[in-house]
C-alpha positions as CSV (number, residue, x, y, z in Angstrom):
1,X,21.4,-19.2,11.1
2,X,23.9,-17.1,12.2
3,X,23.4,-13.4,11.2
4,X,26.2,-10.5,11.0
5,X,25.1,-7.2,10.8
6,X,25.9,-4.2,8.2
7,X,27.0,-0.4,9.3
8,X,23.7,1.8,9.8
9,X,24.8,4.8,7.3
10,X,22.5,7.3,9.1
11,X,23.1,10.6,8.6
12,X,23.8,12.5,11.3
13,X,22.4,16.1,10.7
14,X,19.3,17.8,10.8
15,X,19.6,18.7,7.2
16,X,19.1,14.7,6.4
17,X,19.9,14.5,3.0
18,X,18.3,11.7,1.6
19,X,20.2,8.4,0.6
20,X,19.9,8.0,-3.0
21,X,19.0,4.2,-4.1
22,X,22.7,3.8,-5.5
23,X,23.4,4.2,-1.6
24,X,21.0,2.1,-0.2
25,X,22.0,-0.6,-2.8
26,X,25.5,-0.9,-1.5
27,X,24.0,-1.4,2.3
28,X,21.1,-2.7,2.5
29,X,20.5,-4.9,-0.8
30,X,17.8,-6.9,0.1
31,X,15.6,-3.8,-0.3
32,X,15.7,-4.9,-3.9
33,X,14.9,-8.3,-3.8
34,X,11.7,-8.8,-5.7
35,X,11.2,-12.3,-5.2
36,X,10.4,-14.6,-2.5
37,X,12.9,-16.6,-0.6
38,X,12.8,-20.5,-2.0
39,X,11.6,-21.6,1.1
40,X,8.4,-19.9,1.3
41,X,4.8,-21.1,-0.5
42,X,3.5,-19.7,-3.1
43,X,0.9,-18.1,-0.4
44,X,3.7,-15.8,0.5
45,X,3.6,-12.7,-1.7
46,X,7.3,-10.7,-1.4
47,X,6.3,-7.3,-1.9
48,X,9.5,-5.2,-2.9
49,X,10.7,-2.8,0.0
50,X,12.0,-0.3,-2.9
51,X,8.5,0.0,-4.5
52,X,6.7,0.6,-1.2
53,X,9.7,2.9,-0.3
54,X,9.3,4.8,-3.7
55,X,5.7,6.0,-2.9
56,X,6.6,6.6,1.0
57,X,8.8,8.9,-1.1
58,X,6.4,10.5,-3.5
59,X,4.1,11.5,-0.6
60,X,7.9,12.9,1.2
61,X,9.2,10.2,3.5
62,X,12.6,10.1,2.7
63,X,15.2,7.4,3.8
64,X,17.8,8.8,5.7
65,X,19.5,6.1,7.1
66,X,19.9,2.0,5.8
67,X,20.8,-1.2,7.7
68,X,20.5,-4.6,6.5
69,X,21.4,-8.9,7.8
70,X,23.5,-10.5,6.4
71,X,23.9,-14.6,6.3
72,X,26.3,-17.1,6.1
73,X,23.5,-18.7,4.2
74,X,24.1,-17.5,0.5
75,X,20.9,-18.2,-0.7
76,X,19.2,-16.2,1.9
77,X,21.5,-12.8,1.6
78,X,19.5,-11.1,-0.7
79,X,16.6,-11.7,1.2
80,X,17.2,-10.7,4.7
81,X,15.4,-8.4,7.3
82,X,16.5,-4.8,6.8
83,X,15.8,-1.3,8.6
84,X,14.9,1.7,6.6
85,X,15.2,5.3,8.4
86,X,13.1,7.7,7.3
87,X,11.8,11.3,7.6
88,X,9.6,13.9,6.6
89,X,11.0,16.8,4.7
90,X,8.7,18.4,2.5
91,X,5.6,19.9,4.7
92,X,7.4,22.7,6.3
93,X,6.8,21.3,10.1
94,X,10.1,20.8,12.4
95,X,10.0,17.6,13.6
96,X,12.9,18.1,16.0
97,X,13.5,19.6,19.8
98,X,17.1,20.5,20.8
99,X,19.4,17.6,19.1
100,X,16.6,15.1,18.8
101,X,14.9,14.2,15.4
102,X,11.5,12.3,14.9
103,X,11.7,9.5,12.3
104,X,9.3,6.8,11.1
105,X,11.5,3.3,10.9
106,X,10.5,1.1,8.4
107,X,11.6,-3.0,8.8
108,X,10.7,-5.8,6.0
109,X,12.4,-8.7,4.5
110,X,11.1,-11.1,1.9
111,X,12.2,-14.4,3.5
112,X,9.0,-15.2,5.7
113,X,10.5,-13.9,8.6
114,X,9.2,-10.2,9.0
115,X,6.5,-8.2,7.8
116,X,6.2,-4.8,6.9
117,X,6.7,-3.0,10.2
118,X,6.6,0.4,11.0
119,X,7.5,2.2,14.5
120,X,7.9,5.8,15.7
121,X,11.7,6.7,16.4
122,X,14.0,9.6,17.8
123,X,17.2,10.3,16.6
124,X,20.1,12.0,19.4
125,X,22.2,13.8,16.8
126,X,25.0,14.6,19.8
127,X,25.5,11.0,20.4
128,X,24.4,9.2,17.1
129,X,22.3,7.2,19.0
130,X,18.9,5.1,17.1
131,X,16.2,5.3,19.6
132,X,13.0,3.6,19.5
133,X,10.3,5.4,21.0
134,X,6.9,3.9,22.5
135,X,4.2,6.5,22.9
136,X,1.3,6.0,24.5
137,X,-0.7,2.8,23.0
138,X,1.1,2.5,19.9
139,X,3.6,-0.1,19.6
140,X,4.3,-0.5,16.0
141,X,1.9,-1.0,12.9
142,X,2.4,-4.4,10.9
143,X,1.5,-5.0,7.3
144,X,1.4,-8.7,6.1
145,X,2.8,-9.9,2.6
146,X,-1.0,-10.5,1.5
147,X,-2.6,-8.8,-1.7
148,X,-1.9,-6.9,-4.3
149,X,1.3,-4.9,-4.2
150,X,-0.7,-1.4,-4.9
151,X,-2.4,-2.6,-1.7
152,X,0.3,-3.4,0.6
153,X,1.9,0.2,-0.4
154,X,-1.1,2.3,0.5
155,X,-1.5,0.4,3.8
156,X,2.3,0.7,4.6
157,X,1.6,4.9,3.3
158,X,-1.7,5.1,6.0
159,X,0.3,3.5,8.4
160,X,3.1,5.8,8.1
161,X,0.9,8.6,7.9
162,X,-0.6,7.4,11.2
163,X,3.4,6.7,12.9
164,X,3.9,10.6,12.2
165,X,0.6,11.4,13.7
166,X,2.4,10.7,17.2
167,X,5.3,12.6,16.3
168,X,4.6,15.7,18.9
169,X,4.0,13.3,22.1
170,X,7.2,11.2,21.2
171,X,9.2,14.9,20.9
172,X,7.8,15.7,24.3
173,X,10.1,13.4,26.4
174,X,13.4,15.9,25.4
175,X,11.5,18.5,26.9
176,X,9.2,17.0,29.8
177,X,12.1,14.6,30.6
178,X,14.8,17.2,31.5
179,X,13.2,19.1,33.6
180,X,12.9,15.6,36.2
181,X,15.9,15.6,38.4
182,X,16.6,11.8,39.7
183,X,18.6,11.4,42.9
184,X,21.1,8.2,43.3
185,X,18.2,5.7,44.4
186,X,16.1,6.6,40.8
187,X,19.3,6.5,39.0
188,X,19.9,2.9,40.2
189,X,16.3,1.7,39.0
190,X,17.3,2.7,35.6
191,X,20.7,1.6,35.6
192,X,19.3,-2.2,37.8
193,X,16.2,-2.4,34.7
194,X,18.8,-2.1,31.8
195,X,21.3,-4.4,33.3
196,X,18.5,-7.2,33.9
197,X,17.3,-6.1,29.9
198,X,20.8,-5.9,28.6
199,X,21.7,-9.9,30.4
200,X,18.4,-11.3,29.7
201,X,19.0,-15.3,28.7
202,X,22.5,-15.0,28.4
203,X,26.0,-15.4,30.0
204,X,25.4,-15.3,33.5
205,X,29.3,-14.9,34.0
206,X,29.1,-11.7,32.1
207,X,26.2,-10.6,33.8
208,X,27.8,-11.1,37.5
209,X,30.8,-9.1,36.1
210,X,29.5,-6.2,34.9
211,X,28.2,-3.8,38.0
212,X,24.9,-2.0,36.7
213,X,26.0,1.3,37.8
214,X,28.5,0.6,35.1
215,X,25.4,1.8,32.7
216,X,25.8,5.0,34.2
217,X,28.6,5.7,32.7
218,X,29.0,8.6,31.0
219,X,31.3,9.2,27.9
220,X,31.2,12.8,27.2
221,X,30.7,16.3,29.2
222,X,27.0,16.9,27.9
223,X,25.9,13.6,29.0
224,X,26.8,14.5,33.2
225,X,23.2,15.7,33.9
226,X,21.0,13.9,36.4
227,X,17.9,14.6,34.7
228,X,15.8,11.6,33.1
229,X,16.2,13.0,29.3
230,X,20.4,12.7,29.7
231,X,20.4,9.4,32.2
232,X,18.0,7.8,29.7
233,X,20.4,8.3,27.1
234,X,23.6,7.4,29.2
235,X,22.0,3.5,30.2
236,X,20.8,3.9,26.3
237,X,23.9,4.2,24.7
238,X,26.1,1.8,27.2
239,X,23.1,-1.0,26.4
240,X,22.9,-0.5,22.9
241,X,27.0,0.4,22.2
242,X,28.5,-2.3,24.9
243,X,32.1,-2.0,25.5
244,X,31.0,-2.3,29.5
245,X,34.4,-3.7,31.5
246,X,34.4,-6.5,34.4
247,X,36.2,-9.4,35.4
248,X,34.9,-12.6,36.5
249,X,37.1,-16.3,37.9
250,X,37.0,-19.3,36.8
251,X,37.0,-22.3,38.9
252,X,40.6,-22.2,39.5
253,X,40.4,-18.3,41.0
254,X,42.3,-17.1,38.1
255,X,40.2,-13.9,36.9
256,X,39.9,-12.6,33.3
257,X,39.0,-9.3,31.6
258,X,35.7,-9.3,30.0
259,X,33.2,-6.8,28.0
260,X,30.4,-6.1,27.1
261,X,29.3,-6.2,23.3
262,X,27.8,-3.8,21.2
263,X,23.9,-4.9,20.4
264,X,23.9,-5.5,16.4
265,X,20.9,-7.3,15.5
266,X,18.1,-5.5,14.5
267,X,15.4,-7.6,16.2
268,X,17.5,-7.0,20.1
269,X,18.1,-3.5,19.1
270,X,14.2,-2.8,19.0
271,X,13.3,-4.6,21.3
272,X,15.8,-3.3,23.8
273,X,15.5,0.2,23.2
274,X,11.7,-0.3,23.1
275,X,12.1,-1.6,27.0
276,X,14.3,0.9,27.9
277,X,11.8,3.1,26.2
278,X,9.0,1.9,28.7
279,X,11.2,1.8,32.0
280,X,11.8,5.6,31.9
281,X,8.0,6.8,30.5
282,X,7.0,4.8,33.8
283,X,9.4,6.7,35.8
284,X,8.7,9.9,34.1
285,X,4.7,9.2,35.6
286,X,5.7,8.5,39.2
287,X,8.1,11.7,39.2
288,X,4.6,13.1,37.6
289,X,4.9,13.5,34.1
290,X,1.6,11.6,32.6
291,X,2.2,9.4,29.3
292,X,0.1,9.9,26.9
293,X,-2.9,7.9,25.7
């Protein structure tokens, strides 16, 4: 099945006005569906996104930000994985350090293919970047399409509850990360992991072309910093946003222009970030800043 992917319609301010459902209707349907895909058993019990969403609400998680696949298949395209961004805005804490926002991310879909999965997230306002943090032990939280629906929302709303509990040591890296200065060498390690990431089980002709100090390329003023917070975002942002330039030969010597792609699918786009996540808490610890448990 081949997927294309919708806009994300974050919001890009620290105000985060919530999306209203009208919004997230036009975006992401599939947060709607209330059935099951036809392909799944009767053992497979769709709970809807929008009424777990509606009491993440009521206890002030708000969506900020939508993003749904979308299938050639018509019978799967209102049932397809989407990604829900949310924050809290109601209990009077700031959840935010310089231009960087906490945010709980929410992923479902009701064709068999995903569970209810919830990971901890920062948010770079400056460069609109969507980054998917991994502190300390917690990976993400899954809840299974098993139960009652009441059920499924309050272990989706504890687990939630639980993402936020991590919010200070994920708003720590801004801080503890800027103050570590990386020479050339540690500046290569990042750049060298994200270009083995970013290739990973694909075109090896694209991979020869594109150097990896290419992923330390940096695309505005703010961004020339050699500490770990601002490299980390610079191989981020080239990964995730592509348009990386090379040229590679065919057999004949004749050489062509090629680029890199922007990352779209949801599933890569976790996962990716989620590595690039790890590589620079490990090199945050060997320049002696200690992750936390």
């Amino acid at each position: 099945m081949n997927m294309i992917y919708a806009p994300n319609t974050a919001r890009f301010d620290h105000t985060a006005r919530a999306m209203s459902e009208d919004e997230m209707r036009r975006v992401a349907p599939s947060i709607f569906a209330v059935e099951a895909h036809e392909s799944r058993s009767e053992r497979f019990q769709p709970i809807p996104t929008i009424e777990v969403l509606r009491g993440l609400m009521r206890e002030g998680f708000m969506p900020v930000g939508a993003r749904q696949a979308r299938t050639r298949d018509e019978g799967r395209k209102d049932f397809t994985k989407h990604m829900i961004r949310m924050r809290r805005l109601d209990d009077g804490k700031d959840y935010s350090v310089g231009d960087t926002v906490f945010e709980i991310i929410l992923k479902n879909a009701n064709d068999g293919t995903a569970a209810y999965d919830l990971m901890a997230g920062l948010f770079r306002i400056v460069c609109k970047n969507s980054l998917v943090s991994q502190t300390g032990t917690l990976d993400s939280l899954k809840v299974r399409h098993s139960g009652t629906p009441e059920g499924v929302q309050g272990k989706v709303i504890e687990g939630t509850y639980e993402v936020l509990r991590n919010a200070e040591a994920a708003l720590a890296a801004p801080s503890d990360w800027s103050g570590l200065q990386l020479d050339k060498d540690e500046k290569m390690i990042l750049a060298e992991a994200a270009h083995v990431l970013r290739f990973d089980d694909q075109d090896g002709n694209l991979a020869k072309a594109i150097d990896p100090a290419r992923f330390l390329t940096t695309k505005r003023v703010a961004d020339r910093g050699n500490d770990l917070w601002t490299q980390f975002n610079v191989v981020q942002e080239n990964v995730i946003r592509g348009g990386l330039h090379g040229t590679v030969s065919d057999g004949q010597g004749r050489r062509r222009n090629v680029s890199t792609r922007a990352v779209k699918g949801i599933d890569q786009d976790v996962k990716l970030n989620k590595a690039l996540w790890l590589v620079a808490s490990r090199m945050a610890e060997l320049k002696g800043v200690a992750a936390d448990a």
